[in-house]
N, C-alpha and C positions, 0 to 999 in steps of 0.2 A: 855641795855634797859630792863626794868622790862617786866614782862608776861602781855603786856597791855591787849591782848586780853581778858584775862578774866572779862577785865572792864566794854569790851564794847557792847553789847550797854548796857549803862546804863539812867537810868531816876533821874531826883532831883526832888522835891517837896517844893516847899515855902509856906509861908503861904497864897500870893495870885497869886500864880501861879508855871505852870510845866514846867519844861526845858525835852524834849523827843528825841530821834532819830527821825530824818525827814526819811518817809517811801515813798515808789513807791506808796502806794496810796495817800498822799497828793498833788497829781499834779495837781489837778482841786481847792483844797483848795488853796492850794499854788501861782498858774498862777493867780488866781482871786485875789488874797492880792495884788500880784507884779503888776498886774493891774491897778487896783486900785489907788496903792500907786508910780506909773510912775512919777508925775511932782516933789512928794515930794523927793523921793530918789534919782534922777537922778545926785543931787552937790553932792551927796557923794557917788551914787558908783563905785568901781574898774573898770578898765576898758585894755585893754593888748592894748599896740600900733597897732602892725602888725594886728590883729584883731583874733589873734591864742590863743590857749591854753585855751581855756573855752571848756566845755561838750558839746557836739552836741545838749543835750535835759534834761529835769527834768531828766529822768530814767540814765542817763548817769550822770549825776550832784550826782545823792544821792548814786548809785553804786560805785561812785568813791570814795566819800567823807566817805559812810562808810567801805570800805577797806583802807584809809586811819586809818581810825579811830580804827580801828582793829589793823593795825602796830605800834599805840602808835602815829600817827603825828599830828590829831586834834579830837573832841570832835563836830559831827555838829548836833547844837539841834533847834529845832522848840519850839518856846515860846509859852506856851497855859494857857489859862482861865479855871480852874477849872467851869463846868456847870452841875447845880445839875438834869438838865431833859436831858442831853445827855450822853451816856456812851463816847464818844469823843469831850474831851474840845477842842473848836474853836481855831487857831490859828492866834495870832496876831502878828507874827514876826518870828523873826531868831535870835539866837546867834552861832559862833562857835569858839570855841578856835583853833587856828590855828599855824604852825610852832614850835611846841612844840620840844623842844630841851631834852635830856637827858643828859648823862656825866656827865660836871663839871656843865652845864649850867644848866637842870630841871628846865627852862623856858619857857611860851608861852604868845600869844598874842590875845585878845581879840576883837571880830568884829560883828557887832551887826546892825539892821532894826528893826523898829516897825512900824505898822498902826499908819498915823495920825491920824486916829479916838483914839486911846488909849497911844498918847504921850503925857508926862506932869502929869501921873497917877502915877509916882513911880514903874514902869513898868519893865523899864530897868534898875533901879538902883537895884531893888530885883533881876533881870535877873543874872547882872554881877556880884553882890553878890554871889549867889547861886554858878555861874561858876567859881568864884574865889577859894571859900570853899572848893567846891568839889578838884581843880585842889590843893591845897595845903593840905587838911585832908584826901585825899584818894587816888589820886595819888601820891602824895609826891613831887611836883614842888615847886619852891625855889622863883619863881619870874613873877608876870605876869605883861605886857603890854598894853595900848590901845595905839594907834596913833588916832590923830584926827585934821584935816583940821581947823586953828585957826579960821575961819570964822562960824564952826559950834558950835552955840552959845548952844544949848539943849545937846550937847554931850558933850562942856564942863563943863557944869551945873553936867553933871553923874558921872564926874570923880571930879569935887568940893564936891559933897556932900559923896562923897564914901570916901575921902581922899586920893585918891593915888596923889604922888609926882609929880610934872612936872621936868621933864629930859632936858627941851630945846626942841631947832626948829630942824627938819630934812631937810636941805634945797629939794627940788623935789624929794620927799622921796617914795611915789607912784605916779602913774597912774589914773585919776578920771576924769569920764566923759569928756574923751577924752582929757585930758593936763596932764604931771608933776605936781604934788601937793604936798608945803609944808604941812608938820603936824608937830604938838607937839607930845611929848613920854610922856606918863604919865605911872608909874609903883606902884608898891607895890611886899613886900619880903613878905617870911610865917613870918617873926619876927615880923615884924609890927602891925599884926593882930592874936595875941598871943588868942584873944576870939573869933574868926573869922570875917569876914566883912557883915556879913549879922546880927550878933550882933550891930556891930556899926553903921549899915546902921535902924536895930530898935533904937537905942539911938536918933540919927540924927533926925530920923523923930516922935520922942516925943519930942524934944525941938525945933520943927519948923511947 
């Protein structure tokens, strides 16, 4: 495994938005989003049978995730709004790259929330752009992933308009909201996106 740590923590910047390390102070930004945003995210998120292996709390969630992140195994960023009257742009989500493989594989997997006040903007497609780019021009990974629940129609909308491949069905492939749940694999190589995908995601959205 490469010296991920000197990666991390790292920040990306889009043209209309930041992907950043989620900090111990965003626990009151953060609770208030997840809040908020309880009836919309409930069909799609994770969930552990026995009711084991989740953080005790925020401070325990982002201490974990970035010592993970320090080891080279995931990347977890809070998705924010550039705002020209606050030195900290508001946040409107999550992305984190997650189970990131090294060896032969230099693969990982992509997993993503947004406010439905701010879905439907182009939001998470520059999100997972960004996350892609970075994970292939600067870590050096070969191959990433989303999975996504065939019912969740706005998620597959992000992985249409990005182009990654569809791989097929996983038959009860995670855990969501309390059931086994099929998903799709949708993927893309560093080959494929030889100008990177936050390129073709500007191309995409001048001819649409």
């Amino acid at each position: 495994m490469p010296e991920f740590d000197r990666h991390w923590p790292a920040t990306v910047e889009g043209p209309n938005l930041i992907l950043r390390p989620m900090r111990l102070r965003d626990k009151g930004e953060w609770s208030a989003l997840r809040r908020a945003n309880a009836s919309w995210l409930a069909p799609w998120d994770a969930t552990v049978p026995d009711g084991s292996g989740y953080p005790a709390n925020f401070a325990a969630m982002v201490s974990s995730q970035n010592r993970a992140a320090r080891n080279g195994q995931c990347l977890p960023w809070a998705i924010t709004l550039p705002n020209d009257y606050s030195k900290r742009p508001p946040m409107v989500g999550q992305l984190t790259v997650s189970s990131i493989m090294w060896g032969a594989a230099r693969s990982g997997s992509i997993g993503y929330w947004v406010d439905a006040n701010h879905a439907g903007r182009g939001i998470v497609p520059e999100a997972v752009a960004l996350a892609t780019d970075h994970c292939f021009q600067v870590l050096g990974l070969h191959r990433i992933e989303i999975n996504i629940r065939p019912e969740n129609g706005p998620s597959l909308r992000v992985v249409e308009k990005l182009g990654f491949r569809d791989e097929g069905l996983r038959k009860n492939y995670l855990h969501i909201d309390g059931q086994w749940a099929d998903h799709r694999t949708f993927a893309l190589t560093s080959e494929e996106v030889p100008e990177g995908l936050l390129n073709r995601w500007a191309v995409h959205r001048t001819k649409h």
